[in-house]
Backbone as CSV, one residue per row, in Angstrom:
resi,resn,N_x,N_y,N_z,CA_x,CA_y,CA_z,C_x,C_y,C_z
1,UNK,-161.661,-109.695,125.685,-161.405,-110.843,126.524,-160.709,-111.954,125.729
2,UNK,-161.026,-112.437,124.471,-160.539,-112.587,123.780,-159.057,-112.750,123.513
3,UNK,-158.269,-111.582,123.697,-157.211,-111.229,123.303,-156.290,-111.445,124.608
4,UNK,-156.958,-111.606,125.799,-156.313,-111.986,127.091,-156.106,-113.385,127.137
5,UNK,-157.147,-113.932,126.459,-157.131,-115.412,126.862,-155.650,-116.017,125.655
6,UNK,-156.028,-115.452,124.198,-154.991,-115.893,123.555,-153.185,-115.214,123.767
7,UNK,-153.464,-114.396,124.682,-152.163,-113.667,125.266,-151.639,-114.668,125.862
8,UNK,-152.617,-115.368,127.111,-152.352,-116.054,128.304,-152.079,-117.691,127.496
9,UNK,-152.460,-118.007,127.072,-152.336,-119.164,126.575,-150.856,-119.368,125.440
10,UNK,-150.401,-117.753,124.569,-149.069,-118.084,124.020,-148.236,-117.835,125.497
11,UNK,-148.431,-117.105,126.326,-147.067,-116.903,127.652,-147.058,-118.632,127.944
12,UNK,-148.487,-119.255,128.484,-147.787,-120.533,128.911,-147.096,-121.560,127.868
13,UNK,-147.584,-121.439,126.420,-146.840,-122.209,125.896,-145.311,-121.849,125.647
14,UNK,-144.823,-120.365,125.956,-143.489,-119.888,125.486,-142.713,-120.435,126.611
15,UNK,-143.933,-120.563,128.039,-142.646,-121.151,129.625,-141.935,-122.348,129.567
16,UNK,-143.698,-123.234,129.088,-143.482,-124.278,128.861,-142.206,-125.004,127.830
17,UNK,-142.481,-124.139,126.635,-141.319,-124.578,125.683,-139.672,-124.113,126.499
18,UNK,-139.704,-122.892,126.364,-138.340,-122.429,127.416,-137.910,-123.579,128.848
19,UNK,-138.783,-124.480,129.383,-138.296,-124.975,130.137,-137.888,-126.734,129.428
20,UNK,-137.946,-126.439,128.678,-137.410,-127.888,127.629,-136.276,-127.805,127.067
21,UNK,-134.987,-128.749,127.122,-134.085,-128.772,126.415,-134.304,-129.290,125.499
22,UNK,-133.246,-128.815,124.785,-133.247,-129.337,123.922,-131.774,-130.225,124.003
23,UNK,-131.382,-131.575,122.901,-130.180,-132.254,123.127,-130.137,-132.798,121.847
24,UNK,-128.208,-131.642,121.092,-128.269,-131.838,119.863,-127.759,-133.588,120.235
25,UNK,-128.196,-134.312,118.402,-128.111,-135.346,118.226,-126.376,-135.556,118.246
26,UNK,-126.083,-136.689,118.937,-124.439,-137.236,119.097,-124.342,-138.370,117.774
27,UNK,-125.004,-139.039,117.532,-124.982,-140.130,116.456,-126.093,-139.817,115.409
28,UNK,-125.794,-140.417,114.420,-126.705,-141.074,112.634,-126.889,-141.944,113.096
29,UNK,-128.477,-142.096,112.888,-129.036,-143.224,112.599,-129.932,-143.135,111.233
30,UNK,-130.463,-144.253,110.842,-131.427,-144.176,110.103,-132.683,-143.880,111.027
31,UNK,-133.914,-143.844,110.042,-135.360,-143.331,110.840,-135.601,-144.724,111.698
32,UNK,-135.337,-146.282,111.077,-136.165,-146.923,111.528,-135.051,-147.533,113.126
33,UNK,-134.201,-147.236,113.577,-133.957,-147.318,114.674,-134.111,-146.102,115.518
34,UNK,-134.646,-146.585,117.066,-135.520,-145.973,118.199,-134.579,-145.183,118.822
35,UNK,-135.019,-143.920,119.300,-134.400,-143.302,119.922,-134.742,-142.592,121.764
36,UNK,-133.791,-142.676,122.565,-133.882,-141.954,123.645,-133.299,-141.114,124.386
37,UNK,-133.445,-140.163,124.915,-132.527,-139.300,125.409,-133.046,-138.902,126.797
38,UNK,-131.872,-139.476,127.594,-131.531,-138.947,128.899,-130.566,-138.459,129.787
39,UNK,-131.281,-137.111,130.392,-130.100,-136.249,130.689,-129.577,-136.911,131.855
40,UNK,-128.053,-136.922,132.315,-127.086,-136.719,133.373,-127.075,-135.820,133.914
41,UNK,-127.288,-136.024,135.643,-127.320,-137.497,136.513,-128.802,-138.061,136.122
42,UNK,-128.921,-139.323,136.432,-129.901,-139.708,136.747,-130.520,-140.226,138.045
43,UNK,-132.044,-140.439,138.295,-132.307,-140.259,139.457,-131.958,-141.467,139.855
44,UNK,-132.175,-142.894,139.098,-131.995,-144.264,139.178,-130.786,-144.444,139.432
45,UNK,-130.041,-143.790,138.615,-128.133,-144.373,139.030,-127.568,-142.760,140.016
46,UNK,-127.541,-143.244,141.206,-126.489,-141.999,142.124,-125.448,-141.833,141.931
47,UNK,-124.742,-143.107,141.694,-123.477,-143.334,141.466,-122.586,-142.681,140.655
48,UNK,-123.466,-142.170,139.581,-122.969,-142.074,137.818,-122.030,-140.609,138.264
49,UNK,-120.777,-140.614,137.862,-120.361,-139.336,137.880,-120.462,-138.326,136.422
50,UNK,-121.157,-138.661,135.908,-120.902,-137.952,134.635,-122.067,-136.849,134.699
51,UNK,-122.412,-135.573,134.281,-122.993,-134.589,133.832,-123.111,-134.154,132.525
52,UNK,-124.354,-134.515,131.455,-124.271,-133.861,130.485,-125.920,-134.953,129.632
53,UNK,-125.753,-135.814,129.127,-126.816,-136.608,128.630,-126.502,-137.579,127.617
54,UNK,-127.658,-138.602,127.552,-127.144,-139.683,126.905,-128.100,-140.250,125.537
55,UNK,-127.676,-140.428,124.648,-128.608,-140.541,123.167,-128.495,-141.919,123.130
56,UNK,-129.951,-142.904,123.363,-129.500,-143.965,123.236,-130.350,-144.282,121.549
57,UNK,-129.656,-145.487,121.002,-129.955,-145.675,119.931,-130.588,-147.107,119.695
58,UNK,-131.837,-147.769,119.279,-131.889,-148.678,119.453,-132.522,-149.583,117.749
59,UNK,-131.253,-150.669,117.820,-131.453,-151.365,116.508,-133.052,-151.803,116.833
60,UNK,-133.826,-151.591,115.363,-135.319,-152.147,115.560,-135.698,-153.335,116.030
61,UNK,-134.797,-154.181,116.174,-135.483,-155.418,116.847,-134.247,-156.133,117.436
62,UNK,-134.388,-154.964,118.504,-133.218,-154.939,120.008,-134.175,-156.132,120.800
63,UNK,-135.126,-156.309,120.870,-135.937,-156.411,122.044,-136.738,-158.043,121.236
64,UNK,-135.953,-158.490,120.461,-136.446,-159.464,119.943,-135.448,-160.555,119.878
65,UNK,-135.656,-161.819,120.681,-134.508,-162.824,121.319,-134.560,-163.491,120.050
66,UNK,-135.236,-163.316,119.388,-135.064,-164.721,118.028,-134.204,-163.925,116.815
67,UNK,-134.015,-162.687,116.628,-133.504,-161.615,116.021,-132.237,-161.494,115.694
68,UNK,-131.273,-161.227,114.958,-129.940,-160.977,115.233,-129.556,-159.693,115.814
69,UNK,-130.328,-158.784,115.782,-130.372,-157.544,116.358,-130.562,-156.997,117.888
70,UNK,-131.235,-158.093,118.520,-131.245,-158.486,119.295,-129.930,-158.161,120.883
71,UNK,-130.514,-156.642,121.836,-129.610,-156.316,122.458,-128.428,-155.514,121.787
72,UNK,-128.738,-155.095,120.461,-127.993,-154.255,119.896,-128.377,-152.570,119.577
73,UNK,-127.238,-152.341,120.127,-127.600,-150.731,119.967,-127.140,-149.798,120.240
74,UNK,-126.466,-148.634,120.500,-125.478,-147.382,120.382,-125.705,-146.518,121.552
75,UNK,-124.746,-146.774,122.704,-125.048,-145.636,123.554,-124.201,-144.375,123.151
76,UNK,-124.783,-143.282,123.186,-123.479,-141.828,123.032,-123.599,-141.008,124.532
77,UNK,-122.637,-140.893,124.865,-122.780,-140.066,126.387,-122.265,-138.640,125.392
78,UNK,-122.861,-137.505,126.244,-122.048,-136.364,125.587,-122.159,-135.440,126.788
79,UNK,-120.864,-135.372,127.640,-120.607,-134.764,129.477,-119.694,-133.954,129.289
80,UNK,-119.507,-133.118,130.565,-118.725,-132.115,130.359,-117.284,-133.202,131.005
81,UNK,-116.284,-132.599,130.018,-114.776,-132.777,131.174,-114.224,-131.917,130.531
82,UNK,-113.062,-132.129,131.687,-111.885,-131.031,131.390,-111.215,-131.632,130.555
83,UNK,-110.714,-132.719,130.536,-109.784,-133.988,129.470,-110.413,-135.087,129.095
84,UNK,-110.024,-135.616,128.734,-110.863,-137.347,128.035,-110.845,-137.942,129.047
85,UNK,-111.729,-138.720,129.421,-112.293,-139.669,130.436,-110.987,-140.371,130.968
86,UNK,-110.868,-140.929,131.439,-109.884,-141.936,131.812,-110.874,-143.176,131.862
87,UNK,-110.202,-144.287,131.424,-110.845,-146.032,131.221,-111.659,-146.128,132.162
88,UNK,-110.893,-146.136,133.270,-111.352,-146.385,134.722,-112.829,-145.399,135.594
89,UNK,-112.718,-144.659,134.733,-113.982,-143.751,135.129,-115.383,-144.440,134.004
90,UNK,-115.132,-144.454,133.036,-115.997,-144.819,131.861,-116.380,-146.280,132.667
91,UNK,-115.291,-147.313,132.911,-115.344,-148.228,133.285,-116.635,-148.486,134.245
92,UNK,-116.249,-147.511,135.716,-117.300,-147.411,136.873,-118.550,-146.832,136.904
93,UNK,-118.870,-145.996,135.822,-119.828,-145.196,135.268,-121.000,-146.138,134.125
94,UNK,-120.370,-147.082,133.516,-120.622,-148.386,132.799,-121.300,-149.187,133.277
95,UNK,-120.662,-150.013,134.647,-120.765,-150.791,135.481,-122.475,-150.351,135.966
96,UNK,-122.395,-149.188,136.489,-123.057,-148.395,137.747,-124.401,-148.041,137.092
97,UNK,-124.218,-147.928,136.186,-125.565,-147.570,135.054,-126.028,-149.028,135.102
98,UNK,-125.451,-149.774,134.210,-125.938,-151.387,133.870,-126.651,-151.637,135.159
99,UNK,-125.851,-151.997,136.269,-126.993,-152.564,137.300,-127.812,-151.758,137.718
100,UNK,-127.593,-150.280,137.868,-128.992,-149.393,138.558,-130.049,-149.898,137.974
101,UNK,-129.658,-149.793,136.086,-131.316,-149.824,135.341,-131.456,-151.503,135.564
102,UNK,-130.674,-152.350,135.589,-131.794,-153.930,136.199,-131.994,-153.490,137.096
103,UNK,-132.383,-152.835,138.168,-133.140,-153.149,139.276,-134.211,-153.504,139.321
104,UNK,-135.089,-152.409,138.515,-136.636,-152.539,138.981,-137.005,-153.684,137.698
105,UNK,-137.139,-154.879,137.921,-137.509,-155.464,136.945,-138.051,-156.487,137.576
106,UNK,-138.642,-157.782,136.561,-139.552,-158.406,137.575,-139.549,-160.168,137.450
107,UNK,-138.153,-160.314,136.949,-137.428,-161.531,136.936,-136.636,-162.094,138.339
108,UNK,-136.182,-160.886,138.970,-135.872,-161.546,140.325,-135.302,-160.090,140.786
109,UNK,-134.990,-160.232,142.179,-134.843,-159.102,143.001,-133.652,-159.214,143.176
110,UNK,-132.699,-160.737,143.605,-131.494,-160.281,143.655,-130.210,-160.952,142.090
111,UNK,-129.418,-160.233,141.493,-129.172,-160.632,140.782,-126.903,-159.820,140.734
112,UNK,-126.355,-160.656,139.897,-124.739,-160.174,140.361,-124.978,-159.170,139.278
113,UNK,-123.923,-158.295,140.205,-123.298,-156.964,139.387,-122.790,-157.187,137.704
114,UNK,-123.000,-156.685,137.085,-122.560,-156.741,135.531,-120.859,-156.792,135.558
115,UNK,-120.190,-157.704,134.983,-118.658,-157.856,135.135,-118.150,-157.089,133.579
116,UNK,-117.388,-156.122,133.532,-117.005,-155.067,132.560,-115.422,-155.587,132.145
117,UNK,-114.876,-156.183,131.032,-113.553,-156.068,130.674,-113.157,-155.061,129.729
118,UNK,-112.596,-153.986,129.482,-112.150,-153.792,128.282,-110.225,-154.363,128.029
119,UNK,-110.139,-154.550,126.673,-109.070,-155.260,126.347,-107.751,-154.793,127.063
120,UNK,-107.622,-153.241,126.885,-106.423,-152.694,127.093,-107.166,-151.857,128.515
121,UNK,-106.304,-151.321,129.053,-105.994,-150.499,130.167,-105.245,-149.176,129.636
122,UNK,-104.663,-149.072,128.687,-103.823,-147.962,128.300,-104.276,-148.066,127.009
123,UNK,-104.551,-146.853,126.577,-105.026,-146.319,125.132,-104.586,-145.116,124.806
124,UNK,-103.905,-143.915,123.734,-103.960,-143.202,123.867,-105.248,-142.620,123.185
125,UNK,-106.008,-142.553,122.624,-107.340,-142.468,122.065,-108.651,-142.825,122.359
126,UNK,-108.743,-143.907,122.806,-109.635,-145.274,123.531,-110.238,-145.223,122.024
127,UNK,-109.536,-145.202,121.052,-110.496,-145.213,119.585,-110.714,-147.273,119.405
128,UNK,-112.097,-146.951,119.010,-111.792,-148.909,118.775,-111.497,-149.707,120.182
129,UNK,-111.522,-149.148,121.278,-111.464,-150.196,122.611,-112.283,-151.197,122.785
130,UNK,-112.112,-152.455,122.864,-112.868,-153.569,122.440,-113.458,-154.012,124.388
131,UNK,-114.225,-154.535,123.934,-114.476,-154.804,125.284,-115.496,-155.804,125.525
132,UNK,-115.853,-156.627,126.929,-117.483,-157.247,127.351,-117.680,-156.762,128.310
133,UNK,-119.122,-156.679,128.551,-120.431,-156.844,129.307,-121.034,-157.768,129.678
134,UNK,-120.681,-158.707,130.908,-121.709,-159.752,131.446,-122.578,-159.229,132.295
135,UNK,-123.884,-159.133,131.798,-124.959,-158.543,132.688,-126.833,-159.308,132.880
136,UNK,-126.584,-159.107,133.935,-128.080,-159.267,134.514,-129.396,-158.752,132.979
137,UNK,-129.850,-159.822,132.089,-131.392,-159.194,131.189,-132.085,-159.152,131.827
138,UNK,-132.501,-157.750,132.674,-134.000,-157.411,133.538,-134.677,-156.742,132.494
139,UNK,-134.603,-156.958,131.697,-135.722,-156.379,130.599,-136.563,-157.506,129.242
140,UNK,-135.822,-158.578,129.248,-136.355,-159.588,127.938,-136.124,-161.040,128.610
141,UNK,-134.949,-161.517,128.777,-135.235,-162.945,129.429,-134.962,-163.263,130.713
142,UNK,-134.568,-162.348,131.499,-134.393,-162.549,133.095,-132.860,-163.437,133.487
143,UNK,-131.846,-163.673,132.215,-131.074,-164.350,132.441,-129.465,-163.568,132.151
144,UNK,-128.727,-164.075,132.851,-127.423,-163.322,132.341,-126.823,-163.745,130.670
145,UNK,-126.668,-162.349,130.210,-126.135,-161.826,128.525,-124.792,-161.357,128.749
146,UNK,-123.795,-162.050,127.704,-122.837,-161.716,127.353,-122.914,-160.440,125.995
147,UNK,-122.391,-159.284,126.128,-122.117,-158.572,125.166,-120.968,-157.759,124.597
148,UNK,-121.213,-157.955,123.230,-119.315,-157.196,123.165,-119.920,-155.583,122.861
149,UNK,-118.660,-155.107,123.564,-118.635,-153.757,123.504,-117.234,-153.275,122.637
150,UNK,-117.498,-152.017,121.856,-116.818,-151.209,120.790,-116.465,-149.546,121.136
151,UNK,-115.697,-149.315,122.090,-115.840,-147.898,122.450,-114.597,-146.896,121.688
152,UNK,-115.609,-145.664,122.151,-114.656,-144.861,121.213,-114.655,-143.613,121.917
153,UNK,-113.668,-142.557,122.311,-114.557,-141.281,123.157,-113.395,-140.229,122.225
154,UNK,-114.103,-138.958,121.815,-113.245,-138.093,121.364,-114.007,-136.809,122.480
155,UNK,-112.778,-135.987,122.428,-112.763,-134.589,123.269,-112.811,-133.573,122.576
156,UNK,-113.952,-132.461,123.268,-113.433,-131.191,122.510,-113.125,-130.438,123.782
157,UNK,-111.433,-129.489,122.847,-110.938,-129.369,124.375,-111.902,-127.451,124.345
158,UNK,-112.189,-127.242,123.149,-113.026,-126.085,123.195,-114.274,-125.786,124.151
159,UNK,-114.803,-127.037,123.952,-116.458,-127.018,124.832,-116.290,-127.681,126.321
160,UNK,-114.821,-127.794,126.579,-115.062,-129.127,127.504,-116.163,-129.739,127.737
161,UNK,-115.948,-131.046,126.679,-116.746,-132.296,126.635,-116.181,-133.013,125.856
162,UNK,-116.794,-134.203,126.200,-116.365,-135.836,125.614,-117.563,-136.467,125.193
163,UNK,-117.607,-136.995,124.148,-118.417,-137.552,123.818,-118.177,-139.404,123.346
164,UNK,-118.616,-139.933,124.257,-118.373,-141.633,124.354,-119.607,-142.654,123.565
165,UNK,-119.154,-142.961,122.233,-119.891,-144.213,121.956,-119.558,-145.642,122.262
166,UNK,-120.791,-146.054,122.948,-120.471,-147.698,123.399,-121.405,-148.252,121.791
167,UNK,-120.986,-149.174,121.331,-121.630,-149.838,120.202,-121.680,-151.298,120.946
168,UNK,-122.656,-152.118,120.695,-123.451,-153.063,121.937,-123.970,-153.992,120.889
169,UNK,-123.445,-155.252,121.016,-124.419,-156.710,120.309,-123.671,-157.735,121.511
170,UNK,-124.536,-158.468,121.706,-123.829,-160.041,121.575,-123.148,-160.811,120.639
171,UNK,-123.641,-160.142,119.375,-123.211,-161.293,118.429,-121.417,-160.969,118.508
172,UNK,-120.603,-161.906,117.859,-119.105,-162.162,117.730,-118.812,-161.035,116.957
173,UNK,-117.600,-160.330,117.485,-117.049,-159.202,116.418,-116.867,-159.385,115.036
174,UNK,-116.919,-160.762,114.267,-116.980,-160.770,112.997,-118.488,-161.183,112.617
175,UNK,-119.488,-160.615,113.640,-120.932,-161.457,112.878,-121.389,-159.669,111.791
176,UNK,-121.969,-159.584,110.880,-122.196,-158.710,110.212,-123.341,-157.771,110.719
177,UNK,-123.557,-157.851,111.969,-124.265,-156.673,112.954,-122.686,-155.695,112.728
178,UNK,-122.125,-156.253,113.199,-120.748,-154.902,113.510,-120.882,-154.089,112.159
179,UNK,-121.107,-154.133,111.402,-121.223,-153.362,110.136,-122.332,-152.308,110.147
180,UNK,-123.035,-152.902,110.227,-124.033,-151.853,110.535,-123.806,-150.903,111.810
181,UNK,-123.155,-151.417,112.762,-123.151,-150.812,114.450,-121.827,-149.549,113.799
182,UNK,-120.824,-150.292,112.737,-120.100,-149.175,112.559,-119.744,-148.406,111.683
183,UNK,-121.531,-148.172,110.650,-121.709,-147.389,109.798,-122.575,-145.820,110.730
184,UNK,-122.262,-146.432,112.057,-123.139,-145.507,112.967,-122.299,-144.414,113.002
185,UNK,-122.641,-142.735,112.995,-120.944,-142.285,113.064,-121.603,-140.998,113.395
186,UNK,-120.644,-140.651,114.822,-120.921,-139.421,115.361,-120.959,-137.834,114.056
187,UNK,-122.274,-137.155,115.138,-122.842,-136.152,114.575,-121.679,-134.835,113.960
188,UNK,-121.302,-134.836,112.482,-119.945,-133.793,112.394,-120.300,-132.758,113.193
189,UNK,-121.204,-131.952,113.662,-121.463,-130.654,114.528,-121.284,-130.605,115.682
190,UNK,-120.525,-131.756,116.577,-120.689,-131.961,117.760,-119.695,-130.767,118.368
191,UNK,-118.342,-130.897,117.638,-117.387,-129.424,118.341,-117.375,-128.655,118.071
192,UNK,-117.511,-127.502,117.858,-117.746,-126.273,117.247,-117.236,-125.014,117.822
């Protein structure tokens, strides 16, 4: 009996594990910044057209207003396409995320859509696309944050996929967060 029970107990842990992805890492970090990973679509944003998942990265004291670190931190999308994103998709996919996740928060119920610039419209790379984020903080002070954004998306035309880092502070592109945000540097194993 014995030998049934420890039979039955490795099958459920082998289902259990088999029904878990796994999601190789898109960025370096060090240990002491936080990590999360969520797969595409999500249930919160309908909107999102992208398929594949997202590694978020978070400087240790993102979540601390007195901090310089403060709202800083590394998104990597890694989705399937056939070609590199186009601006305008990244753009609406950006947008559409930012306000889904303020929703449920408990600073106020109604609040404006996050306003997205990036510099250029035409890139052939989008390497270094500079950009802001004016958005709704439903998570730390309930007030609208300006943030600069740093994007970058490379393709593999092997795997079809793209993999998009947004690099994220408020602080001014010459404050010495950007140094650190761009010692961050995608995973060499990503195309293969």
């Amino acid at each position: 009996m014995k030998y049934v029970y420890a039979l039955l107990l490795c099958f459920q842990f082998l289902c259990v594990s088999a029904q878990e992805e796994t999601y190789p890492p898109i960025v370096k970090t060090d240990a002491s910044w936080g990590k999360e990973i969520i797969p595409f679509p999500i249930d919160w944003a309908p909107k999102l057209t992208l398929e594949g998942y997202e590694e978020l990265s978070f400087a240790p004291h993102w979540n601390d207003k007195a901090h310089q670190e403060f709202w800083t931190l590394v998104m990597a999308w890694r989705v399937k396409a056939e070609i590199e994103i186009p601006l305008y998709e990244l753009q609406f996919n950006l947008n559409h995320y930012f306000y889904s996740l303020m929703i449920p928060n408990h600073w106020a119920q109604e609040f404006p859509e996050p306003v997205l610039k990036f510099e250029s419209e035409i890139s052939e790379t989008y390497s270094n696309t500079k950009g802001t984020l004016k958005l709704f903080d439903g998570f730390h002070t309930g007030q609208l944050i300006d943030l600069n954004i740093i994007m970058e998306q490379y393709f593999c035309e092997e795997q079809q996929e793209a993999i998009v880092i947004f690099r994220i502070s408020p602080k001014s592109l010459d404050h010495s967060i950007w140094n650190e945000l761009s010692s961050i540097k995608l995973d060499s194993k990503w195309c293969h």
